[in-house]
NUMARKE-394166 format. One record per residue: y, x, z of N, C-alpha, C in turn. Coordinates in steps of 0.001 Angstrom, whole numbers, padded with zeros to 6 digits, always signed. Example, Ala and Ser with C-alpha at 12.3 -4.5 7.8 and 13.67 -1.06 7.14 Angstrom:
-005690+013190+007800-004500+012300+007800-003300+013200+007800
-002250+012850+007080-001060+013670+007140+000030+012900+007870
// end
This chain:
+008331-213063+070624+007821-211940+071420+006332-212143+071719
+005593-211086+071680+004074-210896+071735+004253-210213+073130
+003230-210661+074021+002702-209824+074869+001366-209677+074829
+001210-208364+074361-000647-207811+074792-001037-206629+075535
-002174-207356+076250-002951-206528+077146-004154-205478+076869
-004200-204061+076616-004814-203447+076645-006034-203275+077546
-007336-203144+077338-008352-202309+078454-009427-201407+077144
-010141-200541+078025-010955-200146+077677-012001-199847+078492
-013292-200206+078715-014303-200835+079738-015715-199836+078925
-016257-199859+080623-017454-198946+080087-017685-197526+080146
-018757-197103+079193-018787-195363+079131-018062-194994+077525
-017809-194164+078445-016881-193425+076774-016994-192718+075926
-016346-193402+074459-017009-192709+073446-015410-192681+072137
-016116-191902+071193-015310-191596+070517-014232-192623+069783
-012986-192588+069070-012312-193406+068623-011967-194399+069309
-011841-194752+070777-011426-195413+071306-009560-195735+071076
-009093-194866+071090-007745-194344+070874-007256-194931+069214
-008509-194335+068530-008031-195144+067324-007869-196470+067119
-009009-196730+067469-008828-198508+067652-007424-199160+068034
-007555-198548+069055-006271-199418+069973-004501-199130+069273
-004839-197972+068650-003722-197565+067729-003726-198315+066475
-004913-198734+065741-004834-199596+064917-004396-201226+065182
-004954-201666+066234-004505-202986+066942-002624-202787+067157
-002170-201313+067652-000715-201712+067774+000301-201380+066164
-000175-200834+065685+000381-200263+064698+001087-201485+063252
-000841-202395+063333-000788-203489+062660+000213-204637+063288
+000562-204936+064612+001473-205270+065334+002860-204910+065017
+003138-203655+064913+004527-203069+064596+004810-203394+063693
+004160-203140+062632+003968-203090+060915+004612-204314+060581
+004351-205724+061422+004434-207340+061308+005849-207635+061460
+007114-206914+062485+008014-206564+062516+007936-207795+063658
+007377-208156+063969+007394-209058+065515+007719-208422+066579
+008691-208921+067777+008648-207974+068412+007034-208133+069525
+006730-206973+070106+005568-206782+070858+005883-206132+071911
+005053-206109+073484+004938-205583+074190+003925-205002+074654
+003555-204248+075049+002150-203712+075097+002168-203429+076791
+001207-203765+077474+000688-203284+078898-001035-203053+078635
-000708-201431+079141-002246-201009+079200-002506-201230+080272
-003919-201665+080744-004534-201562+081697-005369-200082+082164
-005422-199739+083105-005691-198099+083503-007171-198056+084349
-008482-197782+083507-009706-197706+084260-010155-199183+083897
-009923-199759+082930-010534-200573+082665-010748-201747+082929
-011485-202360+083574-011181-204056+084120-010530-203749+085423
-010600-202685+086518-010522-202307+087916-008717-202330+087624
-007747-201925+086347-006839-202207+086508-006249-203604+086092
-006919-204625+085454-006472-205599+085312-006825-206395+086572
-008186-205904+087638-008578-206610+088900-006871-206310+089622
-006750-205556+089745-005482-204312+090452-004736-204886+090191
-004003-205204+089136-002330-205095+088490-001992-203695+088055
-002819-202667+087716-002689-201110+087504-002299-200941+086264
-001103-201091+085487-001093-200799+084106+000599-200163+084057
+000608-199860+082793+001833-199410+082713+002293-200229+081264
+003697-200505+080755+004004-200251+079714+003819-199205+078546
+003417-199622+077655+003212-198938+076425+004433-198933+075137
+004443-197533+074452+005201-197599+073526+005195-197279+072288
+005361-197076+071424+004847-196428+069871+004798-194869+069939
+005224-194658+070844+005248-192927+071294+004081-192694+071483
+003404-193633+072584+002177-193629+073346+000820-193381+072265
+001152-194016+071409+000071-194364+070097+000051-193533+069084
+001189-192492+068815+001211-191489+068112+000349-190029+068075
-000247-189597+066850-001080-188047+067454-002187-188435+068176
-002615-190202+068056-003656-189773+069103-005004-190624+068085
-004938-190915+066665-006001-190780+065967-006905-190187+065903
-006923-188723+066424-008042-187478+066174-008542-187210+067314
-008076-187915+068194-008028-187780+070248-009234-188625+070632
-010390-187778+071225-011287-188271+071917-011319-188716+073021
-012028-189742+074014-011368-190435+074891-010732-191669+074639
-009973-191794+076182-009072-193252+075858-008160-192470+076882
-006850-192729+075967-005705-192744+076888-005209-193601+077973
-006084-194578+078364-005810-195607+079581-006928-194928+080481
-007796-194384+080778-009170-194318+081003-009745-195483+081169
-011114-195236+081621-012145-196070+082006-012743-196587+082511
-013745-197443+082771-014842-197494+084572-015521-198249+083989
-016523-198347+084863-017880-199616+084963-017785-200474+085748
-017500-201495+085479-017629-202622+086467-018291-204058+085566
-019552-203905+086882-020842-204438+086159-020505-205828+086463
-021126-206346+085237-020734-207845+085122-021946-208581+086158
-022675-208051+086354-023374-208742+087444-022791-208751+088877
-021884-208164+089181-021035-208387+090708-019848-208770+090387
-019288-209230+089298-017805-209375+088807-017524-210619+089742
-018587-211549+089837-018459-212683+090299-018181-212489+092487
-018741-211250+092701-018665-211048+094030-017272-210542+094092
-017354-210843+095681-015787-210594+096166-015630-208722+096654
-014592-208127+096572-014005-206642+096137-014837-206349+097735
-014362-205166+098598-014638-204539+099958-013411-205854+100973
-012595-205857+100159-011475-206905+101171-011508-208475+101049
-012407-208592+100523-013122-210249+099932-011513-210847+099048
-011104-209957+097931-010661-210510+096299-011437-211038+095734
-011265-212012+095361-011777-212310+094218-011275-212256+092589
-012575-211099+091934-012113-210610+091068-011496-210682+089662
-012668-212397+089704-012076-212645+088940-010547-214038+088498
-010355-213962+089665-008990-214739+089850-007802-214014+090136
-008351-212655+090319-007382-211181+090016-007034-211219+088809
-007628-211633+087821-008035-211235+086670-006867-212276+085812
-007035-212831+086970-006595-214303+085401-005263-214352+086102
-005119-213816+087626-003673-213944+087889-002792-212642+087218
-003273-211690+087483-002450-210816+086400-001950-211129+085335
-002858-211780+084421-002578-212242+083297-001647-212991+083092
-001749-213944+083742-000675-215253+083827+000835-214364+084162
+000751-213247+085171+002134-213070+085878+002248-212171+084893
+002009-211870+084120+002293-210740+083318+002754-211657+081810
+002289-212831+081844+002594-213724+080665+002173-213187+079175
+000917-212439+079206+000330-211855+078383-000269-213600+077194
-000096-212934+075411-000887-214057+074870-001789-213703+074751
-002143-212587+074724-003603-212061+074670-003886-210678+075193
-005155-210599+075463-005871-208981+076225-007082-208674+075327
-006517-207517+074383-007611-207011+073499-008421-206030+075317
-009733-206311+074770-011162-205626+075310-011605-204275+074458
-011694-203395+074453-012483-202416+074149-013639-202164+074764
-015310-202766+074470-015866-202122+074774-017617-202109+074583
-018583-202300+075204-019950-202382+075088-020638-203778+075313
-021272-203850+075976-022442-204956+076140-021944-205717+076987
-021446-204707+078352-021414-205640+079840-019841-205705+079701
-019432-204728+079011-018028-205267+078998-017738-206658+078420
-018391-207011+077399-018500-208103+076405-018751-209264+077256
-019669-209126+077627-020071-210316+079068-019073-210697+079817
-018157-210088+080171-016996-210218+081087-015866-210396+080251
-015781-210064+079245-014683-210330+078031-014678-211967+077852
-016139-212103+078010-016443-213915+077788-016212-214737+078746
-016728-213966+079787-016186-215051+081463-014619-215305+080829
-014164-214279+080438-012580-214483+081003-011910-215491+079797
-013162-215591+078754-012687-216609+077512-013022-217884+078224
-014287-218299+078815-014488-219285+079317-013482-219572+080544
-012516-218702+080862-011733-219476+082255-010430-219816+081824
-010252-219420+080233-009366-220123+079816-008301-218992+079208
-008676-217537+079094-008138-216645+078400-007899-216449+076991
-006786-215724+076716-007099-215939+075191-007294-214184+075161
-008617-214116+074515-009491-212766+074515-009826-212464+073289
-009241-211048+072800-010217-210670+071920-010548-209086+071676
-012142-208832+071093-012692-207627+071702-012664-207002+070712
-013148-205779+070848-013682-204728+069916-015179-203739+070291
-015781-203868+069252-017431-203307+069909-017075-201455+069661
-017233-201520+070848-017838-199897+070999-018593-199661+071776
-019382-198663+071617-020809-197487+072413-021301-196918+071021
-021621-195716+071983-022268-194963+071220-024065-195639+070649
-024080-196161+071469-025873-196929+071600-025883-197889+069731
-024482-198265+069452-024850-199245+068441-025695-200667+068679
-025340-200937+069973-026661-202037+070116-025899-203397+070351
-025059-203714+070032-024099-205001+070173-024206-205816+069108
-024774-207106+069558-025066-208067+068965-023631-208757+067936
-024315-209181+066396-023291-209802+065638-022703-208793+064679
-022677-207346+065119-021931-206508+064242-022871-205666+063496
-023225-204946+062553-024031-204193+061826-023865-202684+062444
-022099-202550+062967-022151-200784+063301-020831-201386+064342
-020859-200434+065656-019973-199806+066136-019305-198452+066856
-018088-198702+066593-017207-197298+066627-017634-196352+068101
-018200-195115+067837-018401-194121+068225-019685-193809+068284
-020621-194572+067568-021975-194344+067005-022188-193513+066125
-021473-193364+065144-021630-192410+063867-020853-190887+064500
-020293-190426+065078-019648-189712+066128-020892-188908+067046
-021412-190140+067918-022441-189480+068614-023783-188855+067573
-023777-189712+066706-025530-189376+065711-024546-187873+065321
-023678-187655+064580-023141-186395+064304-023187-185217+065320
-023242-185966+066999-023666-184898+067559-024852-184083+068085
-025678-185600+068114-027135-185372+068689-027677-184768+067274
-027637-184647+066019-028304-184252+064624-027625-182563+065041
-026534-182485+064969-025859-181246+065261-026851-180406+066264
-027351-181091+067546-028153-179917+068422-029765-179921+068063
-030182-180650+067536-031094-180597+067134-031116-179744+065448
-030695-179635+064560-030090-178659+063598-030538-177252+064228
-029561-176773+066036-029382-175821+066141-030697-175466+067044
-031520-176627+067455-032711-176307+068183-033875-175668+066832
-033603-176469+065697-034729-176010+064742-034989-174451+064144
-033797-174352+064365-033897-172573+064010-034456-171454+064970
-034214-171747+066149-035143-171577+067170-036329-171623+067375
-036665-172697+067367-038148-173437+067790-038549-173076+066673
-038303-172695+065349-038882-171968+063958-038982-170268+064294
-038074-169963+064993-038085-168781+065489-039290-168074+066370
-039074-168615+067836-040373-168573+068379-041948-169324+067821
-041950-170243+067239-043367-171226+067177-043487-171829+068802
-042239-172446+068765-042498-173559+070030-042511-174965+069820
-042712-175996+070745-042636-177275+070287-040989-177652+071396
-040242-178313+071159-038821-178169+071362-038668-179965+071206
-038477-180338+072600-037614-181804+072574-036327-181939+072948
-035343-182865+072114-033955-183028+071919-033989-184385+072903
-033447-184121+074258-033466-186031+074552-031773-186378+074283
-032218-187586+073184-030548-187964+072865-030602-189372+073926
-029387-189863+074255-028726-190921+074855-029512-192197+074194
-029941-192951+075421-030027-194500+074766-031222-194830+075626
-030755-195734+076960-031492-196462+078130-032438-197191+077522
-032107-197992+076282-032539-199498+076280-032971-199344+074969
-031830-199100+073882-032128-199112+072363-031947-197565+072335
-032851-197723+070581-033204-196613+069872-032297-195685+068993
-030632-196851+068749-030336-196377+067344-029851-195270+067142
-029667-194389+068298-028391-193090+068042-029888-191990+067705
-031360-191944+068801-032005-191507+068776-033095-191883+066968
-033305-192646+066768-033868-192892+065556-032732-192027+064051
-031673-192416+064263-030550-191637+063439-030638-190529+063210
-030756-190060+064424-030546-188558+064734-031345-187868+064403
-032132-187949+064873-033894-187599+064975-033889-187585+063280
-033960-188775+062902-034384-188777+060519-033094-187662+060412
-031647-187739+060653-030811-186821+059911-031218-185029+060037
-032206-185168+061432-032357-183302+061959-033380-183505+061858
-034014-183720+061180-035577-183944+060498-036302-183634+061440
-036322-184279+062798-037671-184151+063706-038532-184433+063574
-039948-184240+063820-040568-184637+063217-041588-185994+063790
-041174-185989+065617-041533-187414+066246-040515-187572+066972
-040400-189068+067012-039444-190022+067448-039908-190925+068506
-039559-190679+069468-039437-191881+070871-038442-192532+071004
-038790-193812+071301-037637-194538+071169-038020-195450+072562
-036874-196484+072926-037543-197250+074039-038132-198508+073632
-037978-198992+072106-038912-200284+071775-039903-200152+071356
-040344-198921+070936-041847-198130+070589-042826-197984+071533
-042907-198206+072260-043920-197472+073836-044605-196482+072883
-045287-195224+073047-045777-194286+073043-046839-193819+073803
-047762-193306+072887-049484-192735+073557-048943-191416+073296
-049248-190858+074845-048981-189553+074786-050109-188725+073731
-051337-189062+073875-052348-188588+072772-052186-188212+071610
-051271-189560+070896-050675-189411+069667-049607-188514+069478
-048900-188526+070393-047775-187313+070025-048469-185821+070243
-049609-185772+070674-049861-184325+071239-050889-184065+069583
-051504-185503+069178-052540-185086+067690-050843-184470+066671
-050033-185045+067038-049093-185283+065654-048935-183630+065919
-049015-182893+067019-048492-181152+067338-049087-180781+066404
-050570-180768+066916-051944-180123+066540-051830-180182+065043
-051668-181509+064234-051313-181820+062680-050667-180990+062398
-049649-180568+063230-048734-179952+062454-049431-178563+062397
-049733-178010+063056-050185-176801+063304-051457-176491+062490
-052249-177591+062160-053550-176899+061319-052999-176881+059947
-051467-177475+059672-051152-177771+058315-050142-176566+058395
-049844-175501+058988-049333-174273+058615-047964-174263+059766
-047746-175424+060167-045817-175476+061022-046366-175067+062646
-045545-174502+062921-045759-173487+064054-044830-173970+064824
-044108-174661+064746-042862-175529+065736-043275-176871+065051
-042317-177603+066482-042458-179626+066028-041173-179704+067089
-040535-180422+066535-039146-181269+067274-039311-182358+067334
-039007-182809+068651-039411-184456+069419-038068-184929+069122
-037770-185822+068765-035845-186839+069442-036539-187677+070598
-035974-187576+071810-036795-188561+072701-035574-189127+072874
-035833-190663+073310-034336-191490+073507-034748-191188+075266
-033250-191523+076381-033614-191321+077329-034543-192129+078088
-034378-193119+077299-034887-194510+077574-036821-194894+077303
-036778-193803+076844-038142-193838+075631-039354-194002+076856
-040428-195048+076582-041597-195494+078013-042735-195308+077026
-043745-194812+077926-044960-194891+077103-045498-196108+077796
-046605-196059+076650-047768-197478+076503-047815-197896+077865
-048629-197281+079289-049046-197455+079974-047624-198194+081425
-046507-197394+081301-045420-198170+082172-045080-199176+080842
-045010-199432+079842-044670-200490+079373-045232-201698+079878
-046778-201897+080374-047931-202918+080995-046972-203184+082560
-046060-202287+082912-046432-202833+084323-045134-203828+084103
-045194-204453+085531-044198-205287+085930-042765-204641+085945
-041949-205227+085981-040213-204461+086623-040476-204035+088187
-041477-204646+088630-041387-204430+090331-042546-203400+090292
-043507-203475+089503-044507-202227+089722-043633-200867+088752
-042981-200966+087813-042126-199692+087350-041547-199176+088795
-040390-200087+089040-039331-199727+089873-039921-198981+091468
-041148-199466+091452-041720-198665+092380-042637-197625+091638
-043091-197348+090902-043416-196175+090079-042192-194631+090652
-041130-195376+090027-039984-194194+089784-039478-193852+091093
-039827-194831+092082-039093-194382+093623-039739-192754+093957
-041247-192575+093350-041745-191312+093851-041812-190562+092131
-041019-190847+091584-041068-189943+090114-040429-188435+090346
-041052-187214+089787-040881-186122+090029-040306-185192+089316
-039688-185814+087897-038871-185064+086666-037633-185989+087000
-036977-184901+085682-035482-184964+085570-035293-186263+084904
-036134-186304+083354-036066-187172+082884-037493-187550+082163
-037424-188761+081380-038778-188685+080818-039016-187566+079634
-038111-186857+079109-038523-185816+078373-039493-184922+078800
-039125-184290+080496-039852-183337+081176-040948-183794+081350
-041406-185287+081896-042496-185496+081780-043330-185179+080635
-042411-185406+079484-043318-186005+078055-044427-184149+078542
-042737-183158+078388-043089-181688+077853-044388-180930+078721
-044663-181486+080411-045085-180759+080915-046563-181714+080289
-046974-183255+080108-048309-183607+079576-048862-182863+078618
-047716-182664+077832-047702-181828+076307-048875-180470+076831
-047753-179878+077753-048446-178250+078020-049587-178812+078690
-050108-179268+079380-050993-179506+079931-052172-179858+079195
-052198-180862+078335-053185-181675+077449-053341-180779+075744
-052541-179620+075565-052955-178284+074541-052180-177321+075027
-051821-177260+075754-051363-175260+076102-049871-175285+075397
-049144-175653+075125-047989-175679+073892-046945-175379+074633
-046319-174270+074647-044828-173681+075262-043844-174939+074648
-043290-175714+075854-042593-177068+075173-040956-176466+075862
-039921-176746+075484-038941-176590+075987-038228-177827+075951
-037137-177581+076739-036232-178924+076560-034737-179672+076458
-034156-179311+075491-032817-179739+075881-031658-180985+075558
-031220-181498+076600-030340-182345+076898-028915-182528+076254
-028082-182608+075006-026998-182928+074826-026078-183351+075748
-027082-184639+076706-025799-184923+077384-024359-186174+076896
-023808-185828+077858-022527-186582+077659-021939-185807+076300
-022200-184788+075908-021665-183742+074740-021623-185166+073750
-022368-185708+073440-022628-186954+072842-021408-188081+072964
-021097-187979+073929-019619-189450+073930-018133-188712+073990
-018330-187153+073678-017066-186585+073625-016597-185917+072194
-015415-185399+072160-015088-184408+070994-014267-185764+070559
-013466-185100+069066-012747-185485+068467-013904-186850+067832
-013097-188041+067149-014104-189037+066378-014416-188420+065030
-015612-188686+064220-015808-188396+063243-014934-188979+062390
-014826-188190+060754-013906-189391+059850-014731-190727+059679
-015710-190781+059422-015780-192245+059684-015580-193028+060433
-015650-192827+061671-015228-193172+063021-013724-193617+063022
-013127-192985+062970-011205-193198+062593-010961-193599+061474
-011786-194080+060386-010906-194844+059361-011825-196584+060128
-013020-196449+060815-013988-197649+060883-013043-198237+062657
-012358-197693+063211-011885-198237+064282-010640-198607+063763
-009844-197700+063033-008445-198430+062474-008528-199552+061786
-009990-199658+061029-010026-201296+060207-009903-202564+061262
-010787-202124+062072-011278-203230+063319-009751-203071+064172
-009215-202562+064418-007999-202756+064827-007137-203505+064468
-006872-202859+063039-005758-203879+062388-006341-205125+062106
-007874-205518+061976-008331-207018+061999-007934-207473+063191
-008026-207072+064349-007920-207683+065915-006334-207408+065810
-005342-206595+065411-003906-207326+065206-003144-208485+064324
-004078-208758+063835-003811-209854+062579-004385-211239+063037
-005419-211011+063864-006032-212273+064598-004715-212674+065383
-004283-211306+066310-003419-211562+067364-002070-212415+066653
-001620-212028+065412-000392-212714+064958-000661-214076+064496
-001604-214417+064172-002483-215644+063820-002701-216810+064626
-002766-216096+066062-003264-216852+066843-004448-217269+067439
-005232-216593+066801-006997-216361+066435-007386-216000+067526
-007952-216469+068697-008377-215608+069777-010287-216246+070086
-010605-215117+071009-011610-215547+071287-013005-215292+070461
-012432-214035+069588-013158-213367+068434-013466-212046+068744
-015274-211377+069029-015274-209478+068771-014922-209481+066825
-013748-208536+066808-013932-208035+065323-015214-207252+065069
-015965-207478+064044-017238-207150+063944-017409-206507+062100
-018483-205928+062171-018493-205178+061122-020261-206142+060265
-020033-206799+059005-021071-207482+058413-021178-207430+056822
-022286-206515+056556-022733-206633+055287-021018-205971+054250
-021000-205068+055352-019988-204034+054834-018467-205112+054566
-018076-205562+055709-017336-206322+055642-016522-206653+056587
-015446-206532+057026-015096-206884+058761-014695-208244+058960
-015412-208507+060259-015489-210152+059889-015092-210401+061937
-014866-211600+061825-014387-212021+063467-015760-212690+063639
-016369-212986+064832-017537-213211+065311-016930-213578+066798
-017740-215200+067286-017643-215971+068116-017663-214945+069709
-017099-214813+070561-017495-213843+071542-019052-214667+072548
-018830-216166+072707-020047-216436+073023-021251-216176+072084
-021217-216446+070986-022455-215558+070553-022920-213792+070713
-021912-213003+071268-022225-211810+071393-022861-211243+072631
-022121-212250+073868-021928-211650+075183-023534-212275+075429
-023850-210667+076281-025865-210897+076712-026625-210586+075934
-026368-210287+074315-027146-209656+073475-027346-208713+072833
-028425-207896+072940-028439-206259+072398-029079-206547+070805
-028827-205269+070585-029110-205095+069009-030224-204169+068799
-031466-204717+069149-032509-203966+069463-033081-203201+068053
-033809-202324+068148-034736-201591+067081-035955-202495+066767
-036200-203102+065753-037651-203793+065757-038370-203057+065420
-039787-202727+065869-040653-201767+065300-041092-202014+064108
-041108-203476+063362-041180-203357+061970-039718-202974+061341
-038643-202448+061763-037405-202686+060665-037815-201973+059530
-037132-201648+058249-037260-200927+057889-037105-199595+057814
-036130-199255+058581-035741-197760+058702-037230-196708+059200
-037515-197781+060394-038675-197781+060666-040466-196971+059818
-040575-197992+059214-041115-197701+057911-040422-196765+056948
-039697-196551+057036-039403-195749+055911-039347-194237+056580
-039181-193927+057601-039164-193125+058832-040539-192700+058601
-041696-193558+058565-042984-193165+058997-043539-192857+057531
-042910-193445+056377-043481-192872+054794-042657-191156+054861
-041955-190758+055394-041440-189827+055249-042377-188381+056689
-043562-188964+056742-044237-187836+057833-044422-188063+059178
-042583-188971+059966-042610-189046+061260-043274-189974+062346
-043395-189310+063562-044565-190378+064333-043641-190680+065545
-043992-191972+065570-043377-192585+066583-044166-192788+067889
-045241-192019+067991-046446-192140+068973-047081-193042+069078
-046785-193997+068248-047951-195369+068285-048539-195460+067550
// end
């Protein structure tokens, strides 16, 4: 008899459902018997004891299903270590569930900070193993993860439907896609809906330059220009300051986001009717793409095959087109940043686009 523990941790994104259907399926398939307990909201139900039994019913019809059928939460690995409102401690919640539940293992579904906490719980003596998802793509060790190709399908999609527009009137039109920290959903997106400048947050950006790249466009006959701004995206000048001179910057900041800023410098510094729109969460919802649901069922059934193995203590990871298990201490704390030399990069900028630098 197998006992495994379900979570899914974080913000949510597509194929979550698949995954976890691939992890039980490959389980069934083995003819072992298994038990499945999901955890509900993510680590807050394994803090809890909040889960229910799971069954092959549960896992059925829900390949094409956006979301997670357990739901979700955030619980930041930087207070994991502090005690709850009733002084729990969370993470001896964590490991007592486990134990009373006599689980051999607790597959993780999830991002960066989930990963971090996936690892505490390897280091206290868990047997853990994860699966990378966000839409951001920025998780260290793996080449791609599941609900990235999903989101770029959606942020390319509104930008598609901004260009016909902004060709319509002769406006200049920014798309801000998702991504605090890294570039990759926004760089994707942006080359697939042929924008024609790209902000990203490892680029810093001269507003100057993005306002010459308008003007370029305009003495060369194009009467519209489409920005991809990541949300994350800083120009040159807050890039110089400190974390303590930013963070007091933004206490008196007066836009929505940095897009509005970018749009109103824009109008200001050439006259240019700029508009602006937000995707949004539209981005971590909807059905998964097909790539998405055949690329989470692989990583699944790898993380059920570990589980029959005995293999713990591995994110299934995606390498050089290959699915491969990867150490969880090498993952947990590291992003998968954009280098401004990569190549995509360059090849981005032989193809017209400006990254404002």
């Amino acid at each position: 008899m197998k006992r495994i523990g379900l979570l899914t941790s974080g913000g949510d994104c597509q194929a979550l459902n698949a995954a976890m259907r691939g992890v039980v399926k490959c389980l069934a398939n083995s003819k072992e018997d298994v038990e499945i307990y999901g955890f509900l909201e993510g680590y807050k139900g394994l803090i809890y004891g909040n889960f229910r039994m799971l069954t092959g019913r549960d896992f059925s019809g829900i390949l094409t299903k956006g979301g997670t059928i357990l739901g979700s939460s955030r619980t930041p690995f930087k207070t994991i270590k502090d005690p709850d409102e009733n002084g729990l401690d969370k993470v001896d919640a964590m490991k007592q569930n486990f134990y009373k539940l006599r689980l051999d293992c607790l597959v993780v579904l999830g991002g960066n900070g989930t990963h971090k906490t996936a690892n505490l719980l390897r280091e206290e003596g868990l047997n853990v193993i994860t699966l990378p998802k966000t839409i951001d793509n920025d998780l260290w060790g793996t080449d791609m993860t599941f609900g990235f190709q999903s989101a770029v399908d959606i942020a390319t999609d509104a930008i598609d439907c901004i260009h016909t527009t902004a060709a319509s009137h002769g406006r200049v039109f920014i798309v801000e896609v998702m991504g605090h920290k890294v570039g990759w959903l926004t760089l994707n997106a942006g080359m697939a809906g042929g924008a024609d400048i790209i902000l990203i947050p490892e680029i810093p950006y001269d507003i100057k330059k993005v306002v010459n790249k308008i003007e370029e466009r305009n003495r060369n006959g194009s009467s519209f220009t489409i920005l991809a701004v990541a949300e994350g995206a800083i120009s040159k000048e807050d890039a110089k300051l400190s974390k303590k001179e930013y963070k007091e910057k933004m206490k008196n900041y007066k836009y929505p986001s940095v897009s509005y800023e970018i749009a109103d410098q824009i109008q200001k510094m050439a006259g240019y009717e700029v508009r602006v729109t937000v995707p949004g969460h539209t981005q971590r919802g909807g059905s998964p793409c097909p790539y998405d649901r055949v690329f989470a069922s692989r990583l699944g059934a790898e993380a059920g095959e570990l589980i029959l193995k005995g293999e713990y203590g591995f994110m299934v990871g995606y390498k050089n087109r290959e699915v491969v298990k990867v150490p969880l201490e090498e993952v947990a704390g590291k992003l998968k940043m954009v280098a401004p030399d990569a190549s995509i990069v360059k090849e981005a900028k032989m193809l017209g686009i400006s990254f404002g630098n």
